[in-house]
MDTraj code that builds the backbone (N, CA, C; nanometers):
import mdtraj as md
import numpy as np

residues = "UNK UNK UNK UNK UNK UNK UNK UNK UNK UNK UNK UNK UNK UNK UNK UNK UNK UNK UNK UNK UNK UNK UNK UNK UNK UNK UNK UNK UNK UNK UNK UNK UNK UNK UNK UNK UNK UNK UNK UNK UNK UNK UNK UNK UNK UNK UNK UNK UNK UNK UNK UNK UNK UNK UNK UNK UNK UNK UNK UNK UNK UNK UNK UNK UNK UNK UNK UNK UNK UNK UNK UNK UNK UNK UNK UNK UNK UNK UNK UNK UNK UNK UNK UNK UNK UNK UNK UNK UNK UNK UNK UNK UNK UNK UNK UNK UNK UNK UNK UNK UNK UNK UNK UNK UNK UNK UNK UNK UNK UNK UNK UNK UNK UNK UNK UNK UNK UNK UNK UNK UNK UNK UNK UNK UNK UNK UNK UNK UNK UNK UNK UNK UNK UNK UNK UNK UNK UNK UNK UNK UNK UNK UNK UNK UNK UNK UNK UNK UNK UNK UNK UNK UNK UNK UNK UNK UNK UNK UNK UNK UNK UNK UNK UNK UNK UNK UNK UNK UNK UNK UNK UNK UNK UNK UNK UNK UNK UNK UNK UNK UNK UNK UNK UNK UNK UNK UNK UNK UNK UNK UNK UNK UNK UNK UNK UNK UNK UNK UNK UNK UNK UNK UNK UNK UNK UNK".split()
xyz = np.array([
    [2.2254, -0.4554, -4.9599],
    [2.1568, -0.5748, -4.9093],
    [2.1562, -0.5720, -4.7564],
    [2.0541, -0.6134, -4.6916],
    [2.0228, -0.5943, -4.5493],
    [2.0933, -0.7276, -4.5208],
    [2.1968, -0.7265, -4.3351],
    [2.2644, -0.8107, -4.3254],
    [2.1599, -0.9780, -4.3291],
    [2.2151, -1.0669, -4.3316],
    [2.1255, -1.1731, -4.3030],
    [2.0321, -1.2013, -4.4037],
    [2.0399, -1.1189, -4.5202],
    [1.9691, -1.1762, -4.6342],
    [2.0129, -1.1817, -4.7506],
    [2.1221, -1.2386, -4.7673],
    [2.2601, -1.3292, -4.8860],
    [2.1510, -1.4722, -4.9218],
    [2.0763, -1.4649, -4.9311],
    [2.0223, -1.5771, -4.9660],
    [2.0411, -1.6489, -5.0575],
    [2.1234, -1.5704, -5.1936],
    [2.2231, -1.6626, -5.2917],
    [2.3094, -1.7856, -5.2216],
    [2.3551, -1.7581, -5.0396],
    [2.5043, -1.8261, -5.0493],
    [2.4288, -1.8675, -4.8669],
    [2.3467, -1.9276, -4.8626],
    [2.2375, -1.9189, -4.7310],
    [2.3063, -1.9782, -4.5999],
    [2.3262, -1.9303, -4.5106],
    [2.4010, -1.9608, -4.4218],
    [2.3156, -1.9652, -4.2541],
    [2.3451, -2.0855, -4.1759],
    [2.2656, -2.1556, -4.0660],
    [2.3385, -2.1214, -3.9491],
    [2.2753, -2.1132, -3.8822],
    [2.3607, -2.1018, -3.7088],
    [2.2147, -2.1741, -3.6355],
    [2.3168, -2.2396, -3.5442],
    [2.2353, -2.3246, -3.4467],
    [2.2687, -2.3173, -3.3074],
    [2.1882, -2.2855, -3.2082],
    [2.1963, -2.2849, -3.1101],
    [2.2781, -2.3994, -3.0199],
    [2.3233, -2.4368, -2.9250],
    [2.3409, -2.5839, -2.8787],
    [2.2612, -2.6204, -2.7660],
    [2.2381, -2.5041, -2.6307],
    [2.1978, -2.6253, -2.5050],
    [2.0437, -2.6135, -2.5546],
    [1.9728, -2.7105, -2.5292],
    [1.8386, -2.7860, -2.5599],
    [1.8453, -2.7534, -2.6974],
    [1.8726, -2.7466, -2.7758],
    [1.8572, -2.7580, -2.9142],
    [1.9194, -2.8887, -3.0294],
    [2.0666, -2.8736, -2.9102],
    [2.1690, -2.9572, -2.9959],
    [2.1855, -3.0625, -2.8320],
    [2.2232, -3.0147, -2.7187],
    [2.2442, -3.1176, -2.6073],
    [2.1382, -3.0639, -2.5188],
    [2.0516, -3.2423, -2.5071],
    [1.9592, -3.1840, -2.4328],
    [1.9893, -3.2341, -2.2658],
    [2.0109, -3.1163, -2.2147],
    [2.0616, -3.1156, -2.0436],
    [1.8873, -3.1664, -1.9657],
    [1.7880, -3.1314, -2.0324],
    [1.6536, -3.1802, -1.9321],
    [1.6244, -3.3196, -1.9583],
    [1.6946, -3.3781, -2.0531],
    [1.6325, -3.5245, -2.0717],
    [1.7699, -3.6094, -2.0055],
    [1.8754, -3.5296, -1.9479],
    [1.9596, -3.6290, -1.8402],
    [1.8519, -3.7354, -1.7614],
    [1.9048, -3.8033, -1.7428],
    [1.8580, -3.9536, -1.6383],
    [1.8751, -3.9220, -1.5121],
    [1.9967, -3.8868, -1.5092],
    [2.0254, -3.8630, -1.3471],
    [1.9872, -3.6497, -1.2912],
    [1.9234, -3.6087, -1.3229],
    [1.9152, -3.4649, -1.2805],
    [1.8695, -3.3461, -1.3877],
    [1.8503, -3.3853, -1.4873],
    [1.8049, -3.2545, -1.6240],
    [1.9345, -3.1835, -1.6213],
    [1.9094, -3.0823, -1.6267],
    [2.0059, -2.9593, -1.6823],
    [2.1553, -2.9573, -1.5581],
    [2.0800, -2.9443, -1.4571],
    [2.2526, -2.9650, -1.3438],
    [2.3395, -3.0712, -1.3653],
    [2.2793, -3.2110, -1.4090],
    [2.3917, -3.3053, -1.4726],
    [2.4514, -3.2521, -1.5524],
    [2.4683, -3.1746, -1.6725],
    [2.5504, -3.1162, -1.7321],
    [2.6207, -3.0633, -1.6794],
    [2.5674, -2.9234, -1.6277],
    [2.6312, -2.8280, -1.5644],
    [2.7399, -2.8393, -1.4382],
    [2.6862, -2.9325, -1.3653],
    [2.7413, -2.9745, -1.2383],
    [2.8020, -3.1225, -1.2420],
    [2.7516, -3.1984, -1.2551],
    [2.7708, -3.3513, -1.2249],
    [2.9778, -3.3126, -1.2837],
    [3.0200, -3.4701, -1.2603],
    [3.1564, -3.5276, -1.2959],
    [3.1541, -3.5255, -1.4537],
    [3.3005, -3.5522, -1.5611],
    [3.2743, -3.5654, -1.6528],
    [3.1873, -3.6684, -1.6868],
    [3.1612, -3.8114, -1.6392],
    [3.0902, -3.9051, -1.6978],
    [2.9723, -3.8723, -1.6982],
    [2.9440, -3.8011, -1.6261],
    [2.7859, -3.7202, -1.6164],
    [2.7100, -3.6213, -1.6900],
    [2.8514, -3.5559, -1.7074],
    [2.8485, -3.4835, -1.8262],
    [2.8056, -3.4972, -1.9654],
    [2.9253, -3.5873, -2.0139],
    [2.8975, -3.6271, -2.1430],
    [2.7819, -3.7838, -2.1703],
    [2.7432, -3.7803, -2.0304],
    [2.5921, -3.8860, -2.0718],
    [2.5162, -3.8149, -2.0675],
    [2.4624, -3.6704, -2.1072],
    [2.3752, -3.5663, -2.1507],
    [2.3544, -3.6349, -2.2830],
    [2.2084, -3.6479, -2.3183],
    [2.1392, -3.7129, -2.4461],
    [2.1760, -3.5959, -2.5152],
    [2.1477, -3.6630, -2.6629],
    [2.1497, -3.5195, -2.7275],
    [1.9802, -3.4975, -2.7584],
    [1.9472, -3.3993, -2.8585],
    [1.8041, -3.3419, -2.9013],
    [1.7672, -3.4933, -2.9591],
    [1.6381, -3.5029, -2.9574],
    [1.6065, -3.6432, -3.0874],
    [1.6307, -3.5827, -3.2211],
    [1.6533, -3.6825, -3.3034],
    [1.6447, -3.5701, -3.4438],
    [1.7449, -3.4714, -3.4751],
    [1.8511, -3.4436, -3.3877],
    [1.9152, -3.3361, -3.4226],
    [2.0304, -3.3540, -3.4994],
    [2.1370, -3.4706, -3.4757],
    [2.2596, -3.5399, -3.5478],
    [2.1757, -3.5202, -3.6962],
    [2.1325, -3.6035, -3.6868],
    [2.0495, -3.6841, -3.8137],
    [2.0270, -3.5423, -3.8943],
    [1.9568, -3.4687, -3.8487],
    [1.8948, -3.3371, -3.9583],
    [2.0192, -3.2499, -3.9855],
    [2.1002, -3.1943, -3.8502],
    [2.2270, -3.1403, -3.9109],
    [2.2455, -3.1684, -4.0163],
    [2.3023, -3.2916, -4.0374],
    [2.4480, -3.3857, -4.1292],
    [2.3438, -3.3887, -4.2645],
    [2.1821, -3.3555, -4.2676],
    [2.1281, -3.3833, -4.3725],
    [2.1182, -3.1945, -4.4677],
    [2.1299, -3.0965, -4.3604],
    [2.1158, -2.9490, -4.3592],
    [2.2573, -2.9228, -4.4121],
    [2.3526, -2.9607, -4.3807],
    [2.4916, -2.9254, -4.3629],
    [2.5431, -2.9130, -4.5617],
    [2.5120, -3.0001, -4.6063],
    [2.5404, -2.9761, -4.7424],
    [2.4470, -2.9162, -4.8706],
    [2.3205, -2.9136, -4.7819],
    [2.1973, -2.7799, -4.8458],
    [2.2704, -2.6683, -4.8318],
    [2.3357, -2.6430, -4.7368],
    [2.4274, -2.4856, -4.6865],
    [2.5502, -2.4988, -4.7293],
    [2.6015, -2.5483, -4.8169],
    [2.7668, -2.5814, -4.8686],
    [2.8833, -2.5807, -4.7498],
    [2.8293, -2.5632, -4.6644],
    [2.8924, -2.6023, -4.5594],
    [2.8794, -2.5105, -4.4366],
    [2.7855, -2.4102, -4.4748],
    [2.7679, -2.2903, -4.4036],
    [2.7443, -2.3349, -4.2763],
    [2.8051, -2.3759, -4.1745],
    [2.6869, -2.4040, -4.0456],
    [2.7277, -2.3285, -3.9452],
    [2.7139, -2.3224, -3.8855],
    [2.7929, -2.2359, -3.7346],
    [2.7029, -2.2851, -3.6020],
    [2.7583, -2.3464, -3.5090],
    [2.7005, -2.3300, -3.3390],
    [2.7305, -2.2087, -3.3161],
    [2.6240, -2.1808, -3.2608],
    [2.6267, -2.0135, -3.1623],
    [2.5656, -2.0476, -3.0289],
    [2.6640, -2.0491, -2.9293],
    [2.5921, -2.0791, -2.8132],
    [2.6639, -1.9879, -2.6857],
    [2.5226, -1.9026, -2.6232],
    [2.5596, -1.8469, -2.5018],
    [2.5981, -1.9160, -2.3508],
    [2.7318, -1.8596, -2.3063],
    [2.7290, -1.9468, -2.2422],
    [2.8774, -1.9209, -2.1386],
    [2.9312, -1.9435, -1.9833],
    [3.0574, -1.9040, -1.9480],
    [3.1782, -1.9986, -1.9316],
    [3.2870, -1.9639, -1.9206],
    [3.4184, -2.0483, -1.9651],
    [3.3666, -2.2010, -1.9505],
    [3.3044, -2.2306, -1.8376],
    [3.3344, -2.3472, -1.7904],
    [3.2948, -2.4399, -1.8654],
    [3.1894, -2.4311, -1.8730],
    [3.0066, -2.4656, -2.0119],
    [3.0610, -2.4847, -2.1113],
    [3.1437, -2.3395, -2.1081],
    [3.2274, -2.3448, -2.3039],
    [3.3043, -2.4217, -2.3288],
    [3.3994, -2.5061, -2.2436],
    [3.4919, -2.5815, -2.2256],
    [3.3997, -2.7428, -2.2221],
    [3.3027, -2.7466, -2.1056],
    [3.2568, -2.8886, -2.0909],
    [3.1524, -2.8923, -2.2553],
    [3.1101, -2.8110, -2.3014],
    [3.0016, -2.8322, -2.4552],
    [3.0875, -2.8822, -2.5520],
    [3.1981, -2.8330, -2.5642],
    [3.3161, -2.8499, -2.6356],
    [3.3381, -2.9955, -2.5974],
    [3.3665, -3.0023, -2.4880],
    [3.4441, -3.1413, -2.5183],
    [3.3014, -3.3087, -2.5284],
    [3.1867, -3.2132, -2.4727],
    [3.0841, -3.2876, -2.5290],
    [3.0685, -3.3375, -2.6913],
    [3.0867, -3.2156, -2.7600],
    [3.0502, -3.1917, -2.9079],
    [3.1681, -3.3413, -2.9643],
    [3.2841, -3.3370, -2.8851],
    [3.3982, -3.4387, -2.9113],
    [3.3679, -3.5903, -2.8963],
    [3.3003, -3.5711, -2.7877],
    [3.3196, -3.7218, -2.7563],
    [3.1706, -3.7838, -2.8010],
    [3.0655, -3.6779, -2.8276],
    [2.9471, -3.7327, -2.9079],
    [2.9945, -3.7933, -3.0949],
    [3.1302, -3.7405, -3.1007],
    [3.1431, -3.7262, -3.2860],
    [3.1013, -3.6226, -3.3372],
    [3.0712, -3.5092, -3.2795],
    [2.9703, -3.4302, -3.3416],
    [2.9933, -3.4464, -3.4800],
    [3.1305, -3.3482, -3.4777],
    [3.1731, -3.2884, -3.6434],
    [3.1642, -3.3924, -3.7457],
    [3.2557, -3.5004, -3.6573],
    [3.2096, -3.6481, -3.8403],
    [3.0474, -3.6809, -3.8450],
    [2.9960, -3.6959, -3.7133],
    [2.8480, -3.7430, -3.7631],
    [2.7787, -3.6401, -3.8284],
    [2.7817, -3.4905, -3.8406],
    [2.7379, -3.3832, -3.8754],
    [2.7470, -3.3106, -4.0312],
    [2.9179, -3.3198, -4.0046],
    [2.9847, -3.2429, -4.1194],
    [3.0155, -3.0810, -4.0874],
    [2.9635, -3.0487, -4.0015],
    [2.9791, -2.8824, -3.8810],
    [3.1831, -2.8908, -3.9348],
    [3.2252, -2.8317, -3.9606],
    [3.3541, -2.7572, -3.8943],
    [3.3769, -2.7510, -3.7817],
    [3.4589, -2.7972, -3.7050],
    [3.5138, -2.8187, -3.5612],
    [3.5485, -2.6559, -3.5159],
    [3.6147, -2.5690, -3.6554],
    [3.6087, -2.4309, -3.6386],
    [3.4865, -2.3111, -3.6284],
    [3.3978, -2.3900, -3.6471],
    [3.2487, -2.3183, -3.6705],
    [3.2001, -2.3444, -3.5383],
    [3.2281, -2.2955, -3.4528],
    [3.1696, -2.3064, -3.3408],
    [3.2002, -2.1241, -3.2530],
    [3.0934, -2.0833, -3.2025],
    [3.1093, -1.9882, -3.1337],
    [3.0746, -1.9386, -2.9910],
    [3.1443, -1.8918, -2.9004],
    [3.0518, -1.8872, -2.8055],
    [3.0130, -1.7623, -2.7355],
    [2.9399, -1.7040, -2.6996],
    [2.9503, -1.5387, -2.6500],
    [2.8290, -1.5287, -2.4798],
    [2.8736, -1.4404, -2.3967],
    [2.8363, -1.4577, -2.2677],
    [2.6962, -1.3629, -2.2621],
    [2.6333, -1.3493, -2.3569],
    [2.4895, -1.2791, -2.3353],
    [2.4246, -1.3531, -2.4407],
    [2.3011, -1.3538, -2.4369],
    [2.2227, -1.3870, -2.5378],
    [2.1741, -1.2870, -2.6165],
    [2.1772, -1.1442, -2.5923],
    [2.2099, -1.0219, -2.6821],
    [2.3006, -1.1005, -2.7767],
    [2.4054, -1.1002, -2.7410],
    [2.5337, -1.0684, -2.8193],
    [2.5981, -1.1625, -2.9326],
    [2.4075, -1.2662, -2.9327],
    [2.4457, -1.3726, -3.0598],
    [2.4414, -1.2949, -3.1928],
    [2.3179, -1.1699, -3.1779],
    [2.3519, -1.0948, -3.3169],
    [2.4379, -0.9879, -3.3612],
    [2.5434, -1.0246, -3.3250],
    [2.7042, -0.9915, -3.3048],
    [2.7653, -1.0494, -3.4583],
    [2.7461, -1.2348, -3.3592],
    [2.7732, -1.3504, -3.4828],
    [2.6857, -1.3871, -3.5780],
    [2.5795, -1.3170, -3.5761],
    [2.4665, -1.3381, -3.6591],
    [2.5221, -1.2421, -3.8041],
    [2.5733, -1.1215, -3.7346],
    [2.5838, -1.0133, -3.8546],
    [2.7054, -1.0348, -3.8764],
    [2.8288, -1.1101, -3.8456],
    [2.9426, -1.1209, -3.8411],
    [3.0041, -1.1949, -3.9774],
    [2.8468, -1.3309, -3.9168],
    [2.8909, -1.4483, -4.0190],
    [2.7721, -1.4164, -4.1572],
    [2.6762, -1.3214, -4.1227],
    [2.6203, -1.2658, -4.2764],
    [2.4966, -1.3949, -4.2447],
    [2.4869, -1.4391, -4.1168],
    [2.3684, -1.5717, -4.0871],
    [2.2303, -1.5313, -4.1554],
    [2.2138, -1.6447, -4.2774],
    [1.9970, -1.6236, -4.3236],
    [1.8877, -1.6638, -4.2144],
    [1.9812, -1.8094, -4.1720],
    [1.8947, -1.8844, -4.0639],
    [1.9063, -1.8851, -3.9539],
    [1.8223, -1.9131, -3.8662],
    [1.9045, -1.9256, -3.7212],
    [1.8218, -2.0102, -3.6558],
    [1.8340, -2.1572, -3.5797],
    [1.7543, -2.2096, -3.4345],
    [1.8248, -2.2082, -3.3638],
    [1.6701, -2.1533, -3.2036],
    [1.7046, -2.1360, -3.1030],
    [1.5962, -2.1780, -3.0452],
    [1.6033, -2.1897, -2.9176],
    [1.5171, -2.2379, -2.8491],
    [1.4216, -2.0328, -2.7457],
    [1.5266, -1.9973, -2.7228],
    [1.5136, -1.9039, -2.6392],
    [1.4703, -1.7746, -2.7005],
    [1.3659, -1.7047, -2.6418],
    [1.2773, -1.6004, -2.7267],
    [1.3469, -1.4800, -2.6977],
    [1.4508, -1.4812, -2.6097],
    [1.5503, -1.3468, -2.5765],
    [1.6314, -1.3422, -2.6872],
    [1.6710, -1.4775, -2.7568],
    [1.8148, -1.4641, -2.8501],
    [1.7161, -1.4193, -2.9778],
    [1.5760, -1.4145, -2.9755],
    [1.5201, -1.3861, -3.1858],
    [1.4786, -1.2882, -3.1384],
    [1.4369, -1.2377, -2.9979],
    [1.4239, -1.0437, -3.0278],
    [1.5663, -1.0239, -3.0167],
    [1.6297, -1.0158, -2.9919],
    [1.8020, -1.0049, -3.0311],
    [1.8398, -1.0213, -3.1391],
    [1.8036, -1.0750, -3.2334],
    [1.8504, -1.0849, -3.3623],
    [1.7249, -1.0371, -3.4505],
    [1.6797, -0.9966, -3.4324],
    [1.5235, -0.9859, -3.5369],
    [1.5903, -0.8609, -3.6212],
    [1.5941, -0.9084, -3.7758],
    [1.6374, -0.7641, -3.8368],
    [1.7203, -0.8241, -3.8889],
    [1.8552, -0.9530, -3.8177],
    [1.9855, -0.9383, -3.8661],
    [1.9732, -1.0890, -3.9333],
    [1.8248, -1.1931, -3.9476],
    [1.8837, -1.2823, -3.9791],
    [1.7250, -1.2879, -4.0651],
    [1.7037, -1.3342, -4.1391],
    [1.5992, -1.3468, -4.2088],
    [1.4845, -1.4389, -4.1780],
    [1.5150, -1.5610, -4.1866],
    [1.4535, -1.7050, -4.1487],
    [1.5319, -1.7446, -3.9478],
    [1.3658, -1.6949, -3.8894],
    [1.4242, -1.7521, -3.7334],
    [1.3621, -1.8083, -3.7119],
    [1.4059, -1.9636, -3.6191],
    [1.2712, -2.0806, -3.5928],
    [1.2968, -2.0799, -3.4185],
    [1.1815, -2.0838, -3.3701],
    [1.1684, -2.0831, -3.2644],
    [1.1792, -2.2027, -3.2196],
    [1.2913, -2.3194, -3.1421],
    [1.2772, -2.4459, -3.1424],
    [1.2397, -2.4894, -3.0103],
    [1.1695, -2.5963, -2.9934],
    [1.1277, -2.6653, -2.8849],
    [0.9779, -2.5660, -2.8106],
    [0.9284, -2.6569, -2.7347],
    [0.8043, -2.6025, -2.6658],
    [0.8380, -2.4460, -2.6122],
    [0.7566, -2.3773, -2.6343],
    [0.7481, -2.2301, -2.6037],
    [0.6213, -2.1724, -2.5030],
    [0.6341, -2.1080, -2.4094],
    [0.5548, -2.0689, -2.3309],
    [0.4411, -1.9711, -2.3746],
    [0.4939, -1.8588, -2.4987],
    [0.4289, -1.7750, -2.5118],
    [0.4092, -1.8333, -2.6789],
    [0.2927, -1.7496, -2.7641],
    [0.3214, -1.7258, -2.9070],
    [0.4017, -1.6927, -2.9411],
    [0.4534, -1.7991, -3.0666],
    [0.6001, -1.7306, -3.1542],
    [0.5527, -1.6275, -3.2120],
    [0.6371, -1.5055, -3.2269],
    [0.5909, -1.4162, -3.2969],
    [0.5570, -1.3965, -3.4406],
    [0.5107, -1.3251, -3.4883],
    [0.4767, -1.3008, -3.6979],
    [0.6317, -1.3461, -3.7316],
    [0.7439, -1.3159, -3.7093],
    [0.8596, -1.2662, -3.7606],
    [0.9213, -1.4012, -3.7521],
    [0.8775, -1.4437, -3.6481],
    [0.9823, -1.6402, -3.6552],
    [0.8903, -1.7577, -3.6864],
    [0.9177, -1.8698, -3.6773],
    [0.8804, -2.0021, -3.7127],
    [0.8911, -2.0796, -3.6106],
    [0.7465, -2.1375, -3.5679],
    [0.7705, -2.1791, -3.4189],
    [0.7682, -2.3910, -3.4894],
    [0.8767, -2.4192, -3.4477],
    [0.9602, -2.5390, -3.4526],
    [0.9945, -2.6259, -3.3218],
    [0.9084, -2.7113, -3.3021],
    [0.8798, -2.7616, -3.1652],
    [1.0133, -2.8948, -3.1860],
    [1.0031, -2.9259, -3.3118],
    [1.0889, -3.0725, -3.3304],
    [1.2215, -3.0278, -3.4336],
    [1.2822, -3.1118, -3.4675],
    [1.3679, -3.1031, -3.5571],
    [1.2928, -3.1048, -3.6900],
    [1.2277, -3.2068, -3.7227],
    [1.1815, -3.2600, -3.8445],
    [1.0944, -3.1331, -3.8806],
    [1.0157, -3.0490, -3.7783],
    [1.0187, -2.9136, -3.7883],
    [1.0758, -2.8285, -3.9259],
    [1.2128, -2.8363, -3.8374],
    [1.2883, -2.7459, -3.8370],
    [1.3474, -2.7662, -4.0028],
    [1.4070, -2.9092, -4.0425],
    [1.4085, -2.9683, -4.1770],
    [1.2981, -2.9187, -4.2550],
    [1.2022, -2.9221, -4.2155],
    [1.0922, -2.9091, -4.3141],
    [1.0907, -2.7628, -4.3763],
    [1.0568, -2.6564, -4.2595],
    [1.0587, -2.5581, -4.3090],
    [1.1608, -2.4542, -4.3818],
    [1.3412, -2.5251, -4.3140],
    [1.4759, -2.4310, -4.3681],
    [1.4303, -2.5381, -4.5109],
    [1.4251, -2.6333, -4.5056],
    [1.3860, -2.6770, -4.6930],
    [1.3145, -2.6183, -4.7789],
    [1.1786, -2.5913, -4.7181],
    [1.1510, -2.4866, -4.8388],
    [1.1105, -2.3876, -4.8404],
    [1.2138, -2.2821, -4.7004],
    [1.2726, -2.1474, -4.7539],
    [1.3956, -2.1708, -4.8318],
    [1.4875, -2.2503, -4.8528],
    [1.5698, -2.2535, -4.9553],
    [1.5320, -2.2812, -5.1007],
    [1.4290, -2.3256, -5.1191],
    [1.3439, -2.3706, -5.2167],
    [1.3265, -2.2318, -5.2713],
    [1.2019, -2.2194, -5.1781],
    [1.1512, -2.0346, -5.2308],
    [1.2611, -1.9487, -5.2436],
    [1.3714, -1.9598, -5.1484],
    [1.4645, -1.8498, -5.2101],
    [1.5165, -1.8422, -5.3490],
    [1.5769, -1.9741, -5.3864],
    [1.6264, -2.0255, -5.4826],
    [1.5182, -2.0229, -5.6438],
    [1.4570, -2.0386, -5.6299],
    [1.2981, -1.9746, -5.7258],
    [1.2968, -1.8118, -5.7613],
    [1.3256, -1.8072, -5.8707],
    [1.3441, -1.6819, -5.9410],
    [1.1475, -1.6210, -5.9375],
    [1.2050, -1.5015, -5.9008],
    [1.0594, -1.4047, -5.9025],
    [1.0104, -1.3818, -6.0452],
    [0.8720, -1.3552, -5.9678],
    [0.8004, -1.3348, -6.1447],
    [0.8689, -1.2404, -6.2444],
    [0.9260, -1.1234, -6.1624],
    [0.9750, -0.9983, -6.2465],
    [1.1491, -1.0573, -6.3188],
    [1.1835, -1.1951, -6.2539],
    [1.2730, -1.2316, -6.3387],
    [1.2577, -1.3293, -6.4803],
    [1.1440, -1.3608, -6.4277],
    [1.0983, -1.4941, -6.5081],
    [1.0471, -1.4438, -6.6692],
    [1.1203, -1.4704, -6.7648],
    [1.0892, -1.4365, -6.8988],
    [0.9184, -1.4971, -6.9255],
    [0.8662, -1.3667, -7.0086],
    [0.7464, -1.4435, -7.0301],
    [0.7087, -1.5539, -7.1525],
    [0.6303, -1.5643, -7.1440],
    [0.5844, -1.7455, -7.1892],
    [0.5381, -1.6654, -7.3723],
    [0.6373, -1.7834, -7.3998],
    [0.6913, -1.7317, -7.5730],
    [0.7531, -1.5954, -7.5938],
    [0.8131, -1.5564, -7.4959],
    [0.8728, -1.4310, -7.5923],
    [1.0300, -1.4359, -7.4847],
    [1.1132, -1.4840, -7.5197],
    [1.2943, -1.4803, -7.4833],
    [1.3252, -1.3671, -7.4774],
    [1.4314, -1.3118, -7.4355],
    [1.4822, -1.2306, -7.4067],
    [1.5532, -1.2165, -7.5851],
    [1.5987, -1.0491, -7.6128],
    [1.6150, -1.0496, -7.7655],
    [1.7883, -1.1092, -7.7299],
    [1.7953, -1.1469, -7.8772],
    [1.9605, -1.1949, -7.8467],
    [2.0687, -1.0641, -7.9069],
    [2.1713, -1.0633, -7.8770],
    [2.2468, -0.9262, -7.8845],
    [2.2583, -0.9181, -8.0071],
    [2.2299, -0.7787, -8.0339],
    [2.2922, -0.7000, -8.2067],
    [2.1906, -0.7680, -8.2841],
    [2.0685, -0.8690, -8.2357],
    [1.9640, -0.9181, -8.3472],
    [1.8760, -0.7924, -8.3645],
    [1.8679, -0.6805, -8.2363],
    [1.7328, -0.5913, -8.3061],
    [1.6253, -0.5774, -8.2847],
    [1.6100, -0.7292, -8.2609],
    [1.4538, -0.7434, -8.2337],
    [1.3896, -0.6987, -8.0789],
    [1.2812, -0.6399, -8.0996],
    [1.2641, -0.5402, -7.9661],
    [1.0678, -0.6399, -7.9714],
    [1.0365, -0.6658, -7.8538],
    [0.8549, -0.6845, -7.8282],
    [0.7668, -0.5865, -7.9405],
    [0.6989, -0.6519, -7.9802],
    [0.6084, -0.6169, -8.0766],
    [0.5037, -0.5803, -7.9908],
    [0.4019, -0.4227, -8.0157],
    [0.3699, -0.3817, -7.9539],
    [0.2500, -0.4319, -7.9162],
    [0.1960, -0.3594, -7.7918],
    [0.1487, -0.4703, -7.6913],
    [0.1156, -0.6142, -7.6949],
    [0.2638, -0.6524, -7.6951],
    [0.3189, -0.7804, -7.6237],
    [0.4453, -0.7995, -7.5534],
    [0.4599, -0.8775, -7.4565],
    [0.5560, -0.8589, -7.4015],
    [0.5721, -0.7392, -7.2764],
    [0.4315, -0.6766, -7.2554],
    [0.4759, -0.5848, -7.1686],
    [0.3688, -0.6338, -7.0438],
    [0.4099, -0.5457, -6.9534],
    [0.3072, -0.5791, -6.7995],
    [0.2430, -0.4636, -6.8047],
    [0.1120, -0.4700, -6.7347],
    [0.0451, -0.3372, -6.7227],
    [0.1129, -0.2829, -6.6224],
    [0.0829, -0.1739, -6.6347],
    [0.1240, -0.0327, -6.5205],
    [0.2050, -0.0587, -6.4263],
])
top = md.Topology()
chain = top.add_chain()
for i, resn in enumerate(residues, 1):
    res = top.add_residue(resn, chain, resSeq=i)
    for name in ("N", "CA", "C"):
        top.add_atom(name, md.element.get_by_symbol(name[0]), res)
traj = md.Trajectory(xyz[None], top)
């Protein structure tokens, strides 16, 4: 099985800055209030619209599979963290407080992509899905994008997006293929009965 496509046991990773905390819709400065400002400045970084809400609704479609994957250096990793805390993340969510990851390239998310066996993945950034293309199956391209999303991802401007479409690729995954699907009046024979398809029936052409 190619990594990233366990689709029996389907597993999510989510990006965090503009995806999960959005640093451009600060009041006082976009993205440097995060980065820079005092803690109170900090953690009055809005979050995404839509994003609490769809997690905590995603989180038990995935049995609990979720993972943050976010690039990013000590300092960031430390102030996101204690953001993720004082927003509630984990109770409003249901995320694992341990499911969180962080790594200093945006290469090096499909590291944790192939690590954690990830189907899904949002991101905002078109460096992190040619970086992972191959290792995760279902990639949504989130928030406004400069260029065309490519054939290979799902361009996901919103959350409700993003709900819509991981719903029914889990759907379609979960939907047995035609070549499993017994055909219409004839069961599978039951053991030691014998009975074998009566000829031409029961078979597919060529």
């Amino acid at each position: 099985m190619l990594p990233g496509m366990n689709d029996d046991n389907p597993r999510l990773g989510i990006d965090i800055g503009r995806v999960i905390i959005d640093g451009s819709a600060h009041p006082c400065g976009g993205d440097t209030a995060f980065f820079s400002g005092d803690e109170a400045t900090m953690l009055a970084t809005p979050e995404v619209p839509g994003a609490i809400e769809t997690i905590a609704r995603l989180v038990p479609r995935f049995g609990g599979r979720v993972w943050l994957v976010s690039k990013c250096g000590p300092r960031v990793q430390a102030r996101t963290l204690r953001w993720l805390v004082a927003h509630d993340f984990y109770r409003r969510t249901g995320v694992d407080r341990n499911q969180v990851r962080f790594c200093r390239a945006r290469a090096d998310k499909r590291v944790h992509c192939l690590d954690l066996d990830l189907t899904h993945f949002v991101d905002d950034h078109p460096e992190v899905h040619a970086a992972i293309r191959g290792a995760v199956a279902h990639q949504y391209f989130f928030g406004p994008q400069r260029r065309p999303v490519p054939r290979y991802g799902h361009p996901t401007p919103t959350w409700v997006d993003v709900e819509r479409l991981v719903t029914r690729s889990l759907v379609d995954d979960a939907a047995p293929s035609r070549a499993d699907r017994p055909l219409v009046g004839e069961g599978p024979p039951r053991p030691g009965s014998g009975r074998r398809a009566p000829s031409g029936q029961g078979r597919r052409a060529g």
